[in-house]
Biopython code that builds the backbone (N, CA, C, O; Angstrom):
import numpy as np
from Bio.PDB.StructureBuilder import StructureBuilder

atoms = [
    (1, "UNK", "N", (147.006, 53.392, -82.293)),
    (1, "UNK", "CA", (147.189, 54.832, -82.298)),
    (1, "UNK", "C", (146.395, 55.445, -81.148)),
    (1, "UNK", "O", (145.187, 55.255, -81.005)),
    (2, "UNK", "N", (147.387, 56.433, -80.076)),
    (2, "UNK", "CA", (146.526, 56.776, -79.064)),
    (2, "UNK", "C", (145.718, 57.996, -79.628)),
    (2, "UNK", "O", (146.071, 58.450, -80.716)),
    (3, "UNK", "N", (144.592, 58.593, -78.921)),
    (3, "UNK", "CA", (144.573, 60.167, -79.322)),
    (3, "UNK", "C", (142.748, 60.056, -79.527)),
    (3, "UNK", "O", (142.069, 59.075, -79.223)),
    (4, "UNK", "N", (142.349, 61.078, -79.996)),
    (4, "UNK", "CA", (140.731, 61.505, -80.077)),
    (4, "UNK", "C", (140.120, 60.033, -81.043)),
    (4, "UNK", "O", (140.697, 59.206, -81.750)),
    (5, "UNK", "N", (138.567, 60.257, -80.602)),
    (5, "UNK", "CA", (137.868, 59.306, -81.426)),
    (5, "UNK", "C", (136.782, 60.126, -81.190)),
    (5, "UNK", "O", (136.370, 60.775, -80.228)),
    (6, "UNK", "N", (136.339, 59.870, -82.625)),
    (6, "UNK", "CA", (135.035, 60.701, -83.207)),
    (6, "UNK", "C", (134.234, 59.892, -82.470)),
    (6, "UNK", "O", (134.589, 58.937, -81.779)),
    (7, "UNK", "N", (132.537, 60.545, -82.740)),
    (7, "UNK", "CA", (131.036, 59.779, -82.408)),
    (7, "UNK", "C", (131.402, 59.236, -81.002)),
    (7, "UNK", "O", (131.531, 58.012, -81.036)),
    (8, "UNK", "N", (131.567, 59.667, -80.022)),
    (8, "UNK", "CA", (131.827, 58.959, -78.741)),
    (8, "UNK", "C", (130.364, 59.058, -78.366)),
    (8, "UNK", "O", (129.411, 59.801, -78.602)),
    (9, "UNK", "N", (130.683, 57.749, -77.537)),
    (9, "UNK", "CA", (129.199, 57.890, -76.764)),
    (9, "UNK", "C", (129.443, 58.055, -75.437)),
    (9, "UNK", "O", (130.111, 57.188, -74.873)),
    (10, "UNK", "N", (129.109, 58.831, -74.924)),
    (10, "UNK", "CA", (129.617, 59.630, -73.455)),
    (10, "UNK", "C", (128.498, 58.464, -72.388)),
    (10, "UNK", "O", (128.445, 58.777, -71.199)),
    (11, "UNK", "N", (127.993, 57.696, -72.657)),
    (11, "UNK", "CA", (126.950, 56.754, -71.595)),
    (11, "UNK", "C", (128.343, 54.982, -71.188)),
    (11, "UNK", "O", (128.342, 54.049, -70.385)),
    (12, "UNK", "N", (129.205, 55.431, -72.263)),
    (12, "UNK", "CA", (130.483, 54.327, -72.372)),
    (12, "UNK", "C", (131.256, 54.139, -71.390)),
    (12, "UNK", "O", (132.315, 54.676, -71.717)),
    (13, "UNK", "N", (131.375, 53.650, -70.268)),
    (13, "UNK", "CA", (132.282, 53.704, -69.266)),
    (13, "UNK", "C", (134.003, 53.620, -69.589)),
    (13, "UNK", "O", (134.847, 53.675, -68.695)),
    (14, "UNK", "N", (134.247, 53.508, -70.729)),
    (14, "UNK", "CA", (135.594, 53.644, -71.129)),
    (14, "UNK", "C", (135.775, 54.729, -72.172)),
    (14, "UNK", "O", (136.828, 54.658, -72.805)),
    (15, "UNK", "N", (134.921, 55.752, -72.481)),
    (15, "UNK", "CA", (135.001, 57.054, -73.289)),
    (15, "UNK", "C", (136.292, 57.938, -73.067)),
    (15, "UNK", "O", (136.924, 58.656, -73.841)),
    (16, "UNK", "N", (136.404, 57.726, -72.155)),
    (16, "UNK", "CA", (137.646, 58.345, -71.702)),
    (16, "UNK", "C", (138.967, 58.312, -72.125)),
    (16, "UNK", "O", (139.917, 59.076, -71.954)),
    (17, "UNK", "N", (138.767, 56.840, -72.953)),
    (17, "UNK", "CA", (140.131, 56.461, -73.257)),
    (17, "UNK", "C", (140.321, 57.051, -74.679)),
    (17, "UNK", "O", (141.418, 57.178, -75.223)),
    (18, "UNK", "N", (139.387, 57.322, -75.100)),
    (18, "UNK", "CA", (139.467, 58.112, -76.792)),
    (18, "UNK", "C", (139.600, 56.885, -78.023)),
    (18, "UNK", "O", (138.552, 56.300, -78.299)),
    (19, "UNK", "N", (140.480, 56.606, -78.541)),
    (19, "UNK", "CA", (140.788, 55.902, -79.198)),
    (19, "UNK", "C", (141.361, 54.199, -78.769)),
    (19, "UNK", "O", (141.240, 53.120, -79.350)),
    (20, "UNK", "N", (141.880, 54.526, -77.744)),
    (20, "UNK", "CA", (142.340, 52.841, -76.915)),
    (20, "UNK", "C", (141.422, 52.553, -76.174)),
    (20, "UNK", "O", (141.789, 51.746, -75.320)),
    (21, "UNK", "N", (140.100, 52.913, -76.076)),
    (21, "UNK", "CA", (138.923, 52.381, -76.058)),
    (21, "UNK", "C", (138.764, 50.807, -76.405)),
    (21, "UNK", "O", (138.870, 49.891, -75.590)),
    (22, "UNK", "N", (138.495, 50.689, -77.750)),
    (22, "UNK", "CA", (138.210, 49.086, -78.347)),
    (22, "UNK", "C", (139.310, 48.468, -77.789)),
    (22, "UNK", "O", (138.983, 47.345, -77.407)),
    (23, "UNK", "N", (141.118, 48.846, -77.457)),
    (23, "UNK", "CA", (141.722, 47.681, -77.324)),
    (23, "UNK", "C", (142.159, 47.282, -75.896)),
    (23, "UNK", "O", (142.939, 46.388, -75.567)),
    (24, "UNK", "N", (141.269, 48.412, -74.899)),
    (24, "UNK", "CA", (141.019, 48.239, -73.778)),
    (24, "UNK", "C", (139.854, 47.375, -73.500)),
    (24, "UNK", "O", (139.918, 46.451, -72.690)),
    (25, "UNK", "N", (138.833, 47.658, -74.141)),
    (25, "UNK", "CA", (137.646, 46.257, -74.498)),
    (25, "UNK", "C", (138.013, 44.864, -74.469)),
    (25, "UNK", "O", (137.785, 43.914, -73.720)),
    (26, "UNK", "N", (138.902, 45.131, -75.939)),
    (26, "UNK", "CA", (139.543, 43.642, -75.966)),
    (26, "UNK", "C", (140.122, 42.952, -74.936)),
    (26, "UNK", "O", (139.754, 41.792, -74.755)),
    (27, "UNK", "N", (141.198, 43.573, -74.016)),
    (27, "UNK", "CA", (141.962, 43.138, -73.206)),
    (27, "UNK", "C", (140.770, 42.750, -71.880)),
    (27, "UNK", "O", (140.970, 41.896, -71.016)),
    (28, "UNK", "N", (139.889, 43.362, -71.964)),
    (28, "UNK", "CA", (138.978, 43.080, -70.794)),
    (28, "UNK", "C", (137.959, 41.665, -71.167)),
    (28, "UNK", "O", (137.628, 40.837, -70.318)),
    (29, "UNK", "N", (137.590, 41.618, -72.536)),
    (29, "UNK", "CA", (137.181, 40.551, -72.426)),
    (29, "UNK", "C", (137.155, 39.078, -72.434)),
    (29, "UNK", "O", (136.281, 38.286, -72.787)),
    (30, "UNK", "N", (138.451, 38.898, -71.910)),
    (30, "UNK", "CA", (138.806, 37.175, -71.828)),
    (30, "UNK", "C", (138.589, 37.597, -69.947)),
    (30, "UNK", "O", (138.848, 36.692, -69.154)),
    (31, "UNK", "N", (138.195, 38.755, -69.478)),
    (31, "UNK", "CA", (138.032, 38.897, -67.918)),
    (31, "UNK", "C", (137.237, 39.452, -67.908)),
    (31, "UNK", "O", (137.599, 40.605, -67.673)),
    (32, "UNK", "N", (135.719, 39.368, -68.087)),
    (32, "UNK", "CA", (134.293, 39.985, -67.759)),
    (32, "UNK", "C", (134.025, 40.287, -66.426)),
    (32, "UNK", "O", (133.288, 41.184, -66.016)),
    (33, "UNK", "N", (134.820, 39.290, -65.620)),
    (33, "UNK", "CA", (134.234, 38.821, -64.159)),
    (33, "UNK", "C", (134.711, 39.786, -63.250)),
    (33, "UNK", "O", (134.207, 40.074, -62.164)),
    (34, "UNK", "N", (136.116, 40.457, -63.978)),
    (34, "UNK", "CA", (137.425, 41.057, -62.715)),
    (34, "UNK", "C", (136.722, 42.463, -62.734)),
    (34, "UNK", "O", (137.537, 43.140, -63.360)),
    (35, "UNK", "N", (135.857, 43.143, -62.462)),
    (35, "UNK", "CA", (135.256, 43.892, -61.615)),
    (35, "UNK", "C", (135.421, 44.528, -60.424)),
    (35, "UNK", "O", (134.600, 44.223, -59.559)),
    (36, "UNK", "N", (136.024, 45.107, -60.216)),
    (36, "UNK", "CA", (136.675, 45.909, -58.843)),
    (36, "UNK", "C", (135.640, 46.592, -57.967)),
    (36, "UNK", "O", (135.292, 46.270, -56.831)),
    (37, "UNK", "N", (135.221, 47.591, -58.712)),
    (37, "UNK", "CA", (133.902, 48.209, -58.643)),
    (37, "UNK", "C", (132.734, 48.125, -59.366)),
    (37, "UNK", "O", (132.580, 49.158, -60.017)),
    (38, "UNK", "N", (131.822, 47.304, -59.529)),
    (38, "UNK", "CA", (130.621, 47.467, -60.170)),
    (38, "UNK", "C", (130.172, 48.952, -60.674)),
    (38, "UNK", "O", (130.127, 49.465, -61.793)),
    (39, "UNK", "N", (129.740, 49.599, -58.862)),
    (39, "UNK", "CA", (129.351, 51.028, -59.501)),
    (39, "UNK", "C", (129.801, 51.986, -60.022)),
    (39, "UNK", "O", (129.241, 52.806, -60.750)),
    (40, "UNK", "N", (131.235, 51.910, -59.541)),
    (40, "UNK", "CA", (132.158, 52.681, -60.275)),
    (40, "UNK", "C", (132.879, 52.475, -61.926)),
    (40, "UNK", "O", (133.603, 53.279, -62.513)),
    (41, "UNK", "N", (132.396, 51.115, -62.410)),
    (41, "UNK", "CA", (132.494, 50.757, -63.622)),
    (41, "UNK", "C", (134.098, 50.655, -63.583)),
    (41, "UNK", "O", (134.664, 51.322, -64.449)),
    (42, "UNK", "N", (134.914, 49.919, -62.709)),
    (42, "UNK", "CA", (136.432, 50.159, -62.598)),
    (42, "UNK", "C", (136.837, 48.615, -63.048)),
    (42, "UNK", "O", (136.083, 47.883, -62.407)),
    (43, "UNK", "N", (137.461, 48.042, -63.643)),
    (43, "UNK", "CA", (137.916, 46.940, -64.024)),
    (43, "UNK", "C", (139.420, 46.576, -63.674)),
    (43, "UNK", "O", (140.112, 47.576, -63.485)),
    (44, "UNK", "N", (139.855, 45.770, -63.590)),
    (44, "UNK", "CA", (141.231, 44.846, -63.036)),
    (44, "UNK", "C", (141.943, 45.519, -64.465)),
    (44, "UNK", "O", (142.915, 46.255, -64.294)),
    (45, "UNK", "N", (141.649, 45.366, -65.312)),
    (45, "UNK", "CA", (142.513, 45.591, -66.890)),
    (45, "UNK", "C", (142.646, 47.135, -66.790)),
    (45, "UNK", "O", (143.662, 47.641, -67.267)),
    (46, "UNK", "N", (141.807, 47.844, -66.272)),
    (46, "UNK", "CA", (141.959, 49.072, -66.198)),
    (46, "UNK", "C", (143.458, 49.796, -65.298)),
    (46, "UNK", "O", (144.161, 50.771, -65.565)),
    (47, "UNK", "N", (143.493, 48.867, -64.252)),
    (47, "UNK", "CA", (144.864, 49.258, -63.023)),
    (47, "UNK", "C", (145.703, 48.851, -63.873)),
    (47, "UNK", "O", (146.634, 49.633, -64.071)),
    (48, "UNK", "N", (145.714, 47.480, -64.709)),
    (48, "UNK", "CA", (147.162, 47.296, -65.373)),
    (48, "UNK", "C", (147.109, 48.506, -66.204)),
    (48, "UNK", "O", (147.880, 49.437, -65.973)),
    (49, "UNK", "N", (146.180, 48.555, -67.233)),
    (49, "UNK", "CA", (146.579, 49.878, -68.436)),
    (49, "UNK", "C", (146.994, 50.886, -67.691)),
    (49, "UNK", "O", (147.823, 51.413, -68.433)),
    (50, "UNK", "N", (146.973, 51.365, -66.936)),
    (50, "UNK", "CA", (146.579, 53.213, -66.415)),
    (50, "UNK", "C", (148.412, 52.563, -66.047)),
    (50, "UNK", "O", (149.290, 53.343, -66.417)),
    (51, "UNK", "N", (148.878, 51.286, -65.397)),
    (51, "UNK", "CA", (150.579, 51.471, -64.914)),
    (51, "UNK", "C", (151.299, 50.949, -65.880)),
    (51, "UNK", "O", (152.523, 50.962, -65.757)),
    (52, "UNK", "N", (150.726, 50.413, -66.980)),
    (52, "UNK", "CA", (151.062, 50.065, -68.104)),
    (52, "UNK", "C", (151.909, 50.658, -69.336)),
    (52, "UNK", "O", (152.990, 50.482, -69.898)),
    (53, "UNK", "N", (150.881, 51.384, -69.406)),
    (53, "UNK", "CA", (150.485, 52.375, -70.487)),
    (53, "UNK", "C", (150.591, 53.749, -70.286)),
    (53, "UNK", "O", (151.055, 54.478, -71.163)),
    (54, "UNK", "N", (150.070, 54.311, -68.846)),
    (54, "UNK", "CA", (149.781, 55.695, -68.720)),
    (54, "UNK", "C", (150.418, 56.252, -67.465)),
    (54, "UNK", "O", (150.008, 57.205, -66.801)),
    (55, "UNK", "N", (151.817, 55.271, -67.181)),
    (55, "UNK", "CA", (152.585, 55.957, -65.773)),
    (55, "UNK", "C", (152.190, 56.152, -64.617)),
    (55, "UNK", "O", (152.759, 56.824, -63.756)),
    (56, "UNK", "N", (150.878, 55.397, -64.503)),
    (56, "UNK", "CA", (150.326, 55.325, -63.094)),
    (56, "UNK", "C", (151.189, 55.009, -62.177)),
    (56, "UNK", "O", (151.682, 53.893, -62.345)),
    (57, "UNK", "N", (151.616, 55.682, -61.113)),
    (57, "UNK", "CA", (152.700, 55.031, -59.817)),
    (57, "UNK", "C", (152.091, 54.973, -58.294)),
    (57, "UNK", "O", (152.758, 54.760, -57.282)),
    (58, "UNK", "N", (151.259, 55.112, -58.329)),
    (58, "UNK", "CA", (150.080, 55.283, -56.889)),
    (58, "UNK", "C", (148.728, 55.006, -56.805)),
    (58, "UNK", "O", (147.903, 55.331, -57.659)),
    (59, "UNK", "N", (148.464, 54.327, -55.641)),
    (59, "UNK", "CA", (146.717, 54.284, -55.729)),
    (59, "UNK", "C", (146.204, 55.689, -56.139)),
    (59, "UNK", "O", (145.475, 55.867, -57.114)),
    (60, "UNK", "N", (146.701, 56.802, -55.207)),
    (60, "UNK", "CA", (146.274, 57.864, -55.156)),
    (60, "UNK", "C", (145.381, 58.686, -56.932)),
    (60, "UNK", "O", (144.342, 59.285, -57.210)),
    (61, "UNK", "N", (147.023, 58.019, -57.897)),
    (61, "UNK", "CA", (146.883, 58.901, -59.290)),
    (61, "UNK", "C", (146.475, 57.750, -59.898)),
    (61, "UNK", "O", (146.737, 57.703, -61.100)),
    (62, "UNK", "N", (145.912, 56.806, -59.432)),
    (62, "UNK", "CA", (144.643, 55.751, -60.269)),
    (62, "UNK", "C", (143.442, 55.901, -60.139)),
    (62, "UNK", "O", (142.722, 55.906, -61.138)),
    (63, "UNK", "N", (142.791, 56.103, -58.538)),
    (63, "UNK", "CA", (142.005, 56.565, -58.039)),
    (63, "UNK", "C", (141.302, 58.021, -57.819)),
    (63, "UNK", "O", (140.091, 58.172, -57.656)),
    (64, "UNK", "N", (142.058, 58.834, -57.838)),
    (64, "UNK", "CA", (142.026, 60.175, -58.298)),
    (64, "UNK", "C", (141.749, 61.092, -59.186)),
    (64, "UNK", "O", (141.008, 62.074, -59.217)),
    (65, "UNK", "N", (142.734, 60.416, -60.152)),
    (65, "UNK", "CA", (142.870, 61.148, -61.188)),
    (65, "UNK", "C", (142.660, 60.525, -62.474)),
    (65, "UNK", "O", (142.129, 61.176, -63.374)),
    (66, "UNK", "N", (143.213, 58.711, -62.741)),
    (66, "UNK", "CA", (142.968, 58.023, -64.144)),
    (66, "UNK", "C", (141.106, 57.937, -64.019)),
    (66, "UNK", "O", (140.518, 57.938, -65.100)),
    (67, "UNK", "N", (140.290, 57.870, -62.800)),
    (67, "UNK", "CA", (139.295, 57.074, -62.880)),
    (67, "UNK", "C", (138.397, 58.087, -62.197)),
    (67, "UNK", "O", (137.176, 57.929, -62.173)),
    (68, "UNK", "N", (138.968, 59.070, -61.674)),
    (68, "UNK", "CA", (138.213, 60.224, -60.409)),
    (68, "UNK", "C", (136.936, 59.247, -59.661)),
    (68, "UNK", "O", (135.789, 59.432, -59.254)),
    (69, "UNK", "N", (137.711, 58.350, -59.743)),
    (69, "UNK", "CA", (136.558, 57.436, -58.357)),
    (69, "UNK", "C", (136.934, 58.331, -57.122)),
    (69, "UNK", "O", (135.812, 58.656, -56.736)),
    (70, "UNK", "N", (137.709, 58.849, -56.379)),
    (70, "UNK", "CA", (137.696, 59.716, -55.399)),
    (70, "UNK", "C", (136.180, 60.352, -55.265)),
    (70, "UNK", "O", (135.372, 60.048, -54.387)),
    (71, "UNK", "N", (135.921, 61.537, -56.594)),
    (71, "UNK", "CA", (135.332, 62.631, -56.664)),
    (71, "UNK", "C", (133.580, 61.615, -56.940)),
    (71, "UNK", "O", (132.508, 62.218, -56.955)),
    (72, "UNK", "N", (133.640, 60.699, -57.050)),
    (72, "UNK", "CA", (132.541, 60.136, -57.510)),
    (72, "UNK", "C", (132.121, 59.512, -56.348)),
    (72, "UNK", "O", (131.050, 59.952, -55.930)),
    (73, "UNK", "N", (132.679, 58.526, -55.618)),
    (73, "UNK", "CA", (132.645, 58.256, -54.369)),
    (73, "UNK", "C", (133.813, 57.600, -53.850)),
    (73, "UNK", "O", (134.460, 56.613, -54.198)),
    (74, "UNK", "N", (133.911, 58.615, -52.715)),
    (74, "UNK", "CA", (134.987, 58.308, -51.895)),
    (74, "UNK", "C", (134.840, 57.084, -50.921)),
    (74, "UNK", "O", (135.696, 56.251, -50.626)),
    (75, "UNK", "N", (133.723, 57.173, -50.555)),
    (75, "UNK", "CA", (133.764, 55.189, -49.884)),
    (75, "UNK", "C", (133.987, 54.257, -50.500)),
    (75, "UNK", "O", (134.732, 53.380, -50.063)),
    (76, "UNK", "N", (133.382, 54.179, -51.742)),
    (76, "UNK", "CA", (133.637, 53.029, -52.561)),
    (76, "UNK", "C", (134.784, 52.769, -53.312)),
    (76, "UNK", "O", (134.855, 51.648, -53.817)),
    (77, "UNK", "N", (136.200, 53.989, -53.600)),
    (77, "UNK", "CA", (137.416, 54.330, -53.481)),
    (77, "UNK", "C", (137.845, 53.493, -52.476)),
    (77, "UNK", "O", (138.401, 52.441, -52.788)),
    (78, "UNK", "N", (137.645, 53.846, -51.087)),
    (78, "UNK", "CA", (138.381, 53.305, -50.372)),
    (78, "UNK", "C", (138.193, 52.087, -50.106)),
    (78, "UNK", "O", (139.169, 51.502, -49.635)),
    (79, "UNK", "N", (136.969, 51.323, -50.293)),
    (79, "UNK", "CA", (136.828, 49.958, -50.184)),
    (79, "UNK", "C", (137.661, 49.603, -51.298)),
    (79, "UNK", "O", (138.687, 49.209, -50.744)),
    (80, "UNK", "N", (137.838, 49.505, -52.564)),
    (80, "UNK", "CA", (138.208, 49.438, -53.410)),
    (80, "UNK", "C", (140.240, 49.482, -53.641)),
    (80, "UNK", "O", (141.089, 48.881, -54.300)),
    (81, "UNK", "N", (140.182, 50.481, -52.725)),
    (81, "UNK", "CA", (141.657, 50.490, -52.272)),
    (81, "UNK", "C", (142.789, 49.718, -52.325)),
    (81, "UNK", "O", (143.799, 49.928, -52.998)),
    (82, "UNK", "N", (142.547, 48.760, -51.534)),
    (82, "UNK", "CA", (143.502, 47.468, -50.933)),
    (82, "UNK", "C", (143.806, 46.497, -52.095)),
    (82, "UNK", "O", (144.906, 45.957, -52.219)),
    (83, "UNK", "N", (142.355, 46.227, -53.279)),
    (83, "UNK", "CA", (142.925, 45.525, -54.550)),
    (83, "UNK", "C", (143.524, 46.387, -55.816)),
    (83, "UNK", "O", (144.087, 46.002, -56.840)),
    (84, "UNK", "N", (143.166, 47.774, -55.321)),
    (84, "UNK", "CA", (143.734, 48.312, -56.640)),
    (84, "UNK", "C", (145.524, 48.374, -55.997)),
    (84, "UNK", "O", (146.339, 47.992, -56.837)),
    (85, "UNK", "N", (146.082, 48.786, -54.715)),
    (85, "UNK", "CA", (146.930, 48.646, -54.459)),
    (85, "UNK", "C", (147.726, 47.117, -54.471)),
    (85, "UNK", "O", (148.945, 46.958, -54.544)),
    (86, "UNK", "N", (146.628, 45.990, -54.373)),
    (86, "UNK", "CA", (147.832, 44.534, -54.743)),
    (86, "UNK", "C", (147.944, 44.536, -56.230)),
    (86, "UNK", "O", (149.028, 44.121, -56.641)),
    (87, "UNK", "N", (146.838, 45.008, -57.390)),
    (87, "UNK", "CA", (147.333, 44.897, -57.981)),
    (87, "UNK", "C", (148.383, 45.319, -59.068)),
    (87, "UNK", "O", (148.951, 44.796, -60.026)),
    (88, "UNK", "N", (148.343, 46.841, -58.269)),
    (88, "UNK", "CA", (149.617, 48.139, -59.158)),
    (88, "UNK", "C", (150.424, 47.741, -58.503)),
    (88, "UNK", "O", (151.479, 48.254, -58.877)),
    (89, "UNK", "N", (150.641, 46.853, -57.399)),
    (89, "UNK", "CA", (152.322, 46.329, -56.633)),
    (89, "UNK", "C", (152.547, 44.954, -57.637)),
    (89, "UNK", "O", (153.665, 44.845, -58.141)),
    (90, "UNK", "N", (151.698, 44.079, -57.892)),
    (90, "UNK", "CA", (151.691, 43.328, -58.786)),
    (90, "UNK", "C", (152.563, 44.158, -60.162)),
    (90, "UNK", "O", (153.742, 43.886, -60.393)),
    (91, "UNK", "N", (152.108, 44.752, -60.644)),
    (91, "UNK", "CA", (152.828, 45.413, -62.186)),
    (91, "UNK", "C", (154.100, 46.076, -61.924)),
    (91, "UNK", "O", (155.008, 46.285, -62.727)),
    (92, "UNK", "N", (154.032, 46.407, -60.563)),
    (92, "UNK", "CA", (155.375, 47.616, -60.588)),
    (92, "UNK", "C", (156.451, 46.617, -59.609)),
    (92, "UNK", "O", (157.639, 46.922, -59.715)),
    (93, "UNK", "N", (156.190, 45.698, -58.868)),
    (93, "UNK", "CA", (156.785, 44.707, -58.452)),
    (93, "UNK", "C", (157.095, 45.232, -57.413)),
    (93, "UNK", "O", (158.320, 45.249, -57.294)),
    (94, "UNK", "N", (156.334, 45.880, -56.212)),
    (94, "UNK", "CA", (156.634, 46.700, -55.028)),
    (94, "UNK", "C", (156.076, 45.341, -53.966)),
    (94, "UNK", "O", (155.159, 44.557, -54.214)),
    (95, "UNK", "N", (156.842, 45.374, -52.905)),
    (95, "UNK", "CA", (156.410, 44.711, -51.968)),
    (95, "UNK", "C", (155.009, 44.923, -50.927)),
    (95, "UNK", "O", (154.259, 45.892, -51.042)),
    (96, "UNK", "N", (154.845, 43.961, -50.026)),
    (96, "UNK", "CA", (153.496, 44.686, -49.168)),
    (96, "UNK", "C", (153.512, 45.903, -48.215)),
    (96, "UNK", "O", (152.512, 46.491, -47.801)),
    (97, "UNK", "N", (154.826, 46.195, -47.924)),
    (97, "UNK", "CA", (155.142, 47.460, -47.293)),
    (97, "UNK", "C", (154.485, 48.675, -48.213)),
    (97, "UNK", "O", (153.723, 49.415, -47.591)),
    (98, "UNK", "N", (154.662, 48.935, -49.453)),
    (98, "UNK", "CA", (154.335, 48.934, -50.312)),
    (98, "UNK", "C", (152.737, 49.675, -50.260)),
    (98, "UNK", "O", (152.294, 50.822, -50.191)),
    (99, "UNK", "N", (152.166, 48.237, -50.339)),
    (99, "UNK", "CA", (150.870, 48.226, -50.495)),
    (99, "UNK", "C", (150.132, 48.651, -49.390)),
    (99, "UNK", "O", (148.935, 48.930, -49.324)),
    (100, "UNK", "N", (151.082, 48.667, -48.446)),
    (100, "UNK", "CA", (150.481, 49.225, -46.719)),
    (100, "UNK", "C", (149.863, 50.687, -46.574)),
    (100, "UNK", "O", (148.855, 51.285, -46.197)),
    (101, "UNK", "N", (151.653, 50.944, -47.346)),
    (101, "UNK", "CA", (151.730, 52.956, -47.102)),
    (101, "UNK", "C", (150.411, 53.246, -48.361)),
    (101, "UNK", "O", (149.353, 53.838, -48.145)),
    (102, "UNK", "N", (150.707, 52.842, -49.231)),
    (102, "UNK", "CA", (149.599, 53.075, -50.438)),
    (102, "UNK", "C", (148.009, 53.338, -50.022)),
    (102, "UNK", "O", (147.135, 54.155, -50.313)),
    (103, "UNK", "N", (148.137, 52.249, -49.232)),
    (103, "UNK", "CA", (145.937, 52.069, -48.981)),
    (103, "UNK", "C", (146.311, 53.241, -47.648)),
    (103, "UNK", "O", (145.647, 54.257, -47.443)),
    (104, "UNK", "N", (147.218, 52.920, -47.044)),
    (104, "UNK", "CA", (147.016, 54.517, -45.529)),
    (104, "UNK", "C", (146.959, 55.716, -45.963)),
    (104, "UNK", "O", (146.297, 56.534, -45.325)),
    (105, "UNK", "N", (147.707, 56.136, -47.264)),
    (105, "UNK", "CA", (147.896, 56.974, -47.795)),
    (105, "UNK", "C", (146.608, 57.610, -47.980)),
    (105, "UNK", "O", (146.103, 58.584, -47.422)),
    (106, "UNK", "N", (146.061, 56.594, -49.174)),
    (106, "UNK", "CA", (144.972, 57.122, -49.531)),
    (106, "UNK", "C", (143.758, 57.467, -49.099)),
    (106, "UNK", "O", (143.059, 58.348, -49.600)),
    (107, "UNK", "N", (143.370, 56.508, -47.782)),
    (107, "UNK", "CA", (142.398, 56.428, -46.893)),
    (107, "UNK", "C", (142.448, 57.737, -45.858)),
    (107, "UNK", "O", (141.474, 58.191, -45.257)),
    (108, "UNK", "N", (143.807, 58.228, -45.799)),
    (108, "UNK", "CA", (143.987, 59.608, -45.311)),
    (108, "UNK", "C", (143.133, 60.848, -46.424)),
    (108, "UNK", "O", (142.327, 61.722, -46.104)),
    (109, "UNK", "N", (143.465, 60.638, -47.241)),
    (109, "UNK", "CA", (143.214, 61.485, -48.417)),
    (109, "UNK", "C", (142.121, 61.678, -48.531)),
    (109, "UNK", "O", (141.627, 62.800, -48.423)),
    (110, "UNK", "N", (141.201, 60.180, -48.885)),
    (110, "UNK", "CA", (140.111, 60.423, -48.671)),
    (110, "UNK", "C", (139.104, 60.565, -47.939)),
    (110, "UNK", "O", (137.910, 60.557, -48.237)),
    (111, "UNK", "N", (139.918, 60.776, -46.382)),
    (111, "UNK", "CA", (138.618, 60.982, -45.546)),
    (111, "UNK", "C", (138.116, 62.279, -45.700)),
    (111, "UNK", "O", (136.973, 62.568, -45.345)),
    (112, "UNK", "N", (139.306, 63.511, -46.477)),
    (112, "UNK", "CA", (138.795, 64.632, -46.700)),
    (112, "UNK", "C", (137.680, 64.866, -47.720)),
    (112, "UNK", "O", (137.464, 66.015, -48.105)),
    (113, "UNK", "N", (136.850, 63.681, -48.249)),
    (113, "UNK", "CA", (136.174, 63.748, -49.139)),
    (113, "UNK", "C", (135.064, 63.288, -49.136)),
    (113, "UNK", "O", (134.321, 63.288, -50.117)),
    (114, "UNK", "N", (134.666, 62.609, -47.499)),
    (114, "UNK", "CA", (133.674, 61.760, -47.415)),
    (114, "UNK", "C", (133.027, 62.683, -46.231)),
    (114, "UNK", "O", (133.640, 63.352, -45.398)),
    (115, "UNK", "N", (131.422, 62.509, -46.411)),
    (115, "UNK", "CA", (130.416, 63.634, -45.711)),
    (115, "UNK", "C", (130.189, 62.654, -44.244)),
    (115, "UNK", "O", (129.334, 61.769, -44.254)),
    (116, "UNK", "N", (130.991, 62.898, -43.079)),
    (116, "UNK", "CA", (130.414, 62.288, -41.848)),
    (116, "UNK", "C", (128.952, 61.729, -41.623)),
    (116, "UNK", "O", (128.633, 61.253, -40.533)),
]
sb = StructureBuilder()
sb.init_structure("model")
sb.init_model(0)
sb.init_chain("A")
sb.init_seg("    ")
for serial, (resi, resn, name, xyz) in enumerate(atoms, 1):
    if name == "N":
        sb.init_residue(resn, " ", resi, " ")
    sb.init_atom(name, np.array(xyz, "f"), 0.0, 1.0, " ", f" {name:<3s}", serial, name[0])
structure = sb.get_structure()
C-alpha cells in the first residue's frame, strides 16, 4: 500500500518514500554495495523504483526532482549522471544515443546551479 506512514524519522534517507519505505529497504538489501552516491545517500534500487514505480523518464526528473540531488549538490549530480543515465536506459530499454542526450542535457541544466 502506497501513501503516508506515521512516526517517520526524518534522519532516514528513504523517508520520503512514506510507506514503500521498508519494501524499498528490502529490495536494496541483497545490494548494500550499489551506491551511486554515498553523500547523496542515492542507491542503484532507487533509479529502478523512481522508473519503475513512479514514471521516472529522464535523468533530469530523477535527479531533480525524485531525489533533489540537483538542489543538494549539483557536482555530485553531475558526476553521478552518466550511471544514473545507463541505468534508467537499462529499465526503459533506450539506446546510448539515449544516454548521450540525457547526461548533456543535464550537465547543461546543471551548470545553472553550480557556484564558479
Amino acid at each position: 500500500m502506497h501513501g503516508f506512514s506515521e512516526g517517520v524519522n526524518w534522519k532516514d534517507p528513504f523517508y520520503f518514500y512514506g510507506s514503500d519505505a521498508e519494501l524499498l529497504r528490502e529490495k536494496i538489501n541483497g545490494t548494500l554495495n550499489n551506491w551511486i552516491s554515498e553523500s547523496l545517500r542515492i542507491h542503484e534500487m532507487q533509479i529502478r523504483w523512481a522508473v519503475q514505480n513512479e514514471m521516472a523518464r529522464t535523468v533530469e526528473d530523477f535527479l531533480a526532482r525524485r531525489t533533489r540531488a540537483l538542489l543538494l549538490d549539483a557536482k555530485e549530480s553531475v558526476r553521478i549522471s552518466p550511471e544514473v543515465a545507463r541505468i534508467m536506459a537499462g529499465e526503459l530499454n533506450k539506446n546510448n544515443d539515449w544516454i548521450e542526450e540525457q547526461i548533456n542535457d543535464y550537465k547543461k541544466l546543471a551548470e545553472q546551479y553550480q557556484i564558479a
